[in-house]
N, C-alpha and C positions, 0 to 999 in steps of 0.2 A: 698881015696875019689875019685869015680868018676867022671868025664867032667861035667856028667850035674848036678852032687851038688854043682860043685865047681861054677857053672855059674849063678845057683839059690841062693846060697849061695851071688854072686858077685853082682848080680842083687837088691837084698832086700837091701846091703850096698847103692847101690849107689842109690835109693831109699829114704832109710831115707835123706841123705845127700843133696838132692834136693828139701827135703820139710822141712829140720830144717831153720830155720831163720839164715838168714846171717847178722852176725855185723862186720864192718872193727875196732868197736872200743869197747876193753869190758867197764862195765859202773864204773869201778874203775878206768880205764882209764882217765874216763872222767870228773869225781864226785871224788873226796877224801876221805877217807874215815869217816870224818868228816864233810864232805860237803853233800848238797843237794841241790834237782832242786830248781831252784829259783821261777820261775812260783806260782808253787806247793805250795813254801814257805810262797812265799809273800800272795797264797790266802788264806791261812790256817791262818795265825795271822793277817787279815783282818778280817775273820770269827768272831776272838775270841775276837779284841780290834774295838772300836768304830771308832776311826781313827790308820791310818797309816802315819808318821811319815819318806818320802823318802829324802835324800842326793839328790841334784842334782848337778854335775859338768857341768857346763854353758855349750852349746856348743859340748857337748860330744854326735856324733851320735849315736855312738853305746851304750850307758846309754839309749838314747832316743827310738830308736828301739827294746829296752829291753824292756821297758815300754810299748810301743805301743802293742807288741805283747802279753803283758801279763796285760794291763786292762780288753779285755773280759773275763777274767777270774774272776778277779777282781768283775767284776759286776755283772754276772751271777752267780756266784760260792760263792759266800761270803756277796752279796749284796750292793756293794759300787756302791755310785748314786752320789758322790760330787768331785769335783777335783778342791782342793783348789791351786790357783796358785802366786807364786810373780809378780803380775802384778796390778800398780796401783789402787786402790779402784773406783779413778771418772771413769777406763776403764769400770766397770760396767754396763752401759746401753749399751755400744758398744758391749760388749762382750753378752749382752741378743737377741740383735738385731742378731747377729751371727750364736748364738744358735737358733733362728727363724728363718734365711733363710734371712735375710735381709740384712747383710753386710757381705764382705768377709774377711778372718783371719786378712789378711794383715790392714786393719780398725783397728784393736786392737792397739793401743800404746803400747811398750814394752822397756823395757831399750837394749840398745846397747850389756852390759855386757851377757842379756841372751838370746834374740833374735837368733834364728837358721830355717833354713829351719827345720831340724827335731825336735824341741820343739816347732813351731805351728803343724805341724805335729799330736803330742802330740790332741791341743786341737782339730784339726779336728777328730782324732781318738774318744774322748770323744762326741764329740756333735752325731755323729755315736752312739754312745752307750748310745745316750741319757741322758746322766749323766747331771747334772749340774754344771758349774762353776762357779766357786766362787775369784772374784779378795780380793786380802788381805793385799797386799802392801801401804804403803802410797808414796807421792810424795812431798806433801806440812808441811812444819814444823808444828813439833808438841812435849810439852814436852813429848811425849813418848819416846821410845826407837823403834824401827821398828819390834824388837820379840814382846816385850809388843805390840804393836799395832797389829801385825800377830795375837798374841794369841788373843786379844779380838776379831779380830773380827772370828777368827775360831771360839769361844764358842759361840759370840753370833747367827751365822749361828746355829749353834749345839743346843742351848737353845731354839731357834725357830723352828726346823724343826726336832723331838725328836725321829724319827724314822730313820733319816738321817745314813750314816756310811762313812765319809771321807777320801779320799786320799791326804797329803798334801804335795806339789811336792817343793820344798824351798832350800837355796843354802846349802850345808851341813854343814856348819857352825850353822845354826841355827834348826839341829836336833839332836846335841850333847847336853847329858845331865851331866849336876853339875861338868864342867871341873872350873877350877882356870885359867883365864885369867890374864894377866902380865898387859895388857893394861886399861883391864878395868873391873866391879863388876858386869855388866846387867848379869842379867839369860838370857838364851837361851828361842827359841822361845819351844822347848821341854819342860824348866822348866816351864815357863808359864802356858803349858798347864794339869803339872801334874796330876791335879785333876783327870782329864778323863782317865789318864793310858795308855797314849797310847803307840804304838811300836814305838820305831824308829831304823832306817835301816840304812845306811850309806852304798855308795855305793863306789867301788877304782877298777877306770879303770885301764886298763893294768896288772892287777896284778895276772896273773896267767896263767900257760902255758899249763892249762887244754884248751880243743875244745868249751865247751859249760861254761857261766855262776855257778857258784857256790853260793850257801848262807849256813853261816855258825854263829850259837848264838856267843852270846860276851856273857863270862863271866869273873867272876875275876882270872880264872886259865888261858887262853887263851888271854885277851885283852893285855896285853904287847907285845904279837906278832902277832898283827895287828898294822903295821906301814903305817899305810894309810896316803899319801900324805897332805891332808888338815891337821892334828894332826901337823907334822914334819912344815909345811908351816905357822902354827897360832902360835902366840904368845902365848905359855901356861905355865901357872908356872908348870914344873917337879913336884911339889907334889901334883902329884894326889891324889883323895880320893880313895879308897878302890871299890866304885862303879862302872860300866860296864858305858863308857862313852856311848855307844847305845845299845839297846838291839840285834842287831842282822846284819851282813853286808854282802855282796854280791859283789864277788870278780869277775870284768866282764877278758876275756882274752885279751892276749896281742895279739894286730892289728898283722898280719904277712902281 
């Protein structure tokens, strides 16, 4: 082979190799092979269920930043226009006045337990996106139970505005479905809202020593090794039912 084939030859190599895409990370790397983008995820079974059904871990930025960057998606992509949140029901007018331009986040009353710079955050990103919020907490005694009370009043938002498609952001305790409590008999705000079919998600920071986010289905072959902290932290009778205590979770990484 002569000089100048070998140099034409040299040249086309190094050619391709300055217009192929450079990744420092391949995407099995990054994803499992059981796993998926969560973004992606989360807007796809938005699409398909009337509401959405998220874990919140109080106080967790990085849950919160997850969310943040993955409602326009949500909204644009799937149609979600509601963000139902645990915050008092009387917060209601405050929280309309907000959503007008009238009062600043900090105006909202909020419990101590979930209060975060990056969970108002949350709703400033929503009133951005134009979405509506919807307070669903109670505050003041009532025979209900505070799921029972959540779930009325998500349905009846939902029975009144029939075009609607909700996000409902709540402590993940209450989007665990048909577990056996030690303590106590209440359904979950998830069993409540059965009727409607919705998703529920659960989400377990720290848990994964992938780069980016993962979301991966729960079913009854897989749910036993999802050890997500809240499960291990709640009082629950060991005999489980046969059921998928959520439909689906999202395993954020471990803070380095």
């Amino acid at each position: 082979m002569n000089v100048q084939l070998r140099y034409l030859i040299m040249m086309i190599v190094l050619c391709i190799a300055m217009v192929a895409p450079v990744s420092t990370t391949s995407s099995t790397e990054v994803y499992p092979h059981n796993g998926l983008e969560p973004g992606s995820y989360l807007a796809g079974k938005a699409a398909g269920s009337r509401i959405i059904l998220l874990g919140d871990h109080h106080k967790n930025q990085q849950l919160h930043s997850f969310i943040i960057n993955t409602l326009p998606y949500l909204v644009y992509q799937s149609g979600v226009d509601t963000l139902f949140v645990e915050i008092p029901q009387r917060q209601q007018a405050v929280i309309d006045r907000f959503l007008d331009g009238q009062a600043d986040v900090e105006d909202i009353e909020i419990s101590d337990i979930i209060t975060s710079r990056s969970y108002t955050d949350i709703l400033s990103k929503a009133r951005d996106l134009k979405m509506h919020i919807v307070a669903i907490d109670k505050k003041d005694p009532s025979p209900l139970s505070r799921d029972e009370w959540m779930a009325s009043h998500v349905a009846t938002y939902l029975r009144d505005n029939p075009l609607s498609r909700g996000l409902v952001l709540v402590g993940e305790r209450h989007v665990l479905k048909k577990l056996q409590w030690t303590c106590t008999n209440e359904p979950s705000l998830a069993d409540y809202l059965e009727h409607y079919t919705p998703f529920s998600i659960m989400t377990w920071p720290d848990a994964t020593d992938h780069l980016l986010p993962v979301a991966m289905e729960i079913n009854t072959l897989n749910r036993m090794d999802v050890k997500d902290p809240t499960l291990t932290a709640l009082n629950i009778d060991h005999r489980l039912s046969n059921d998928p205590f959520a439909d689906g979770i999202i395993l954020l990484p471990k803070r380095r």
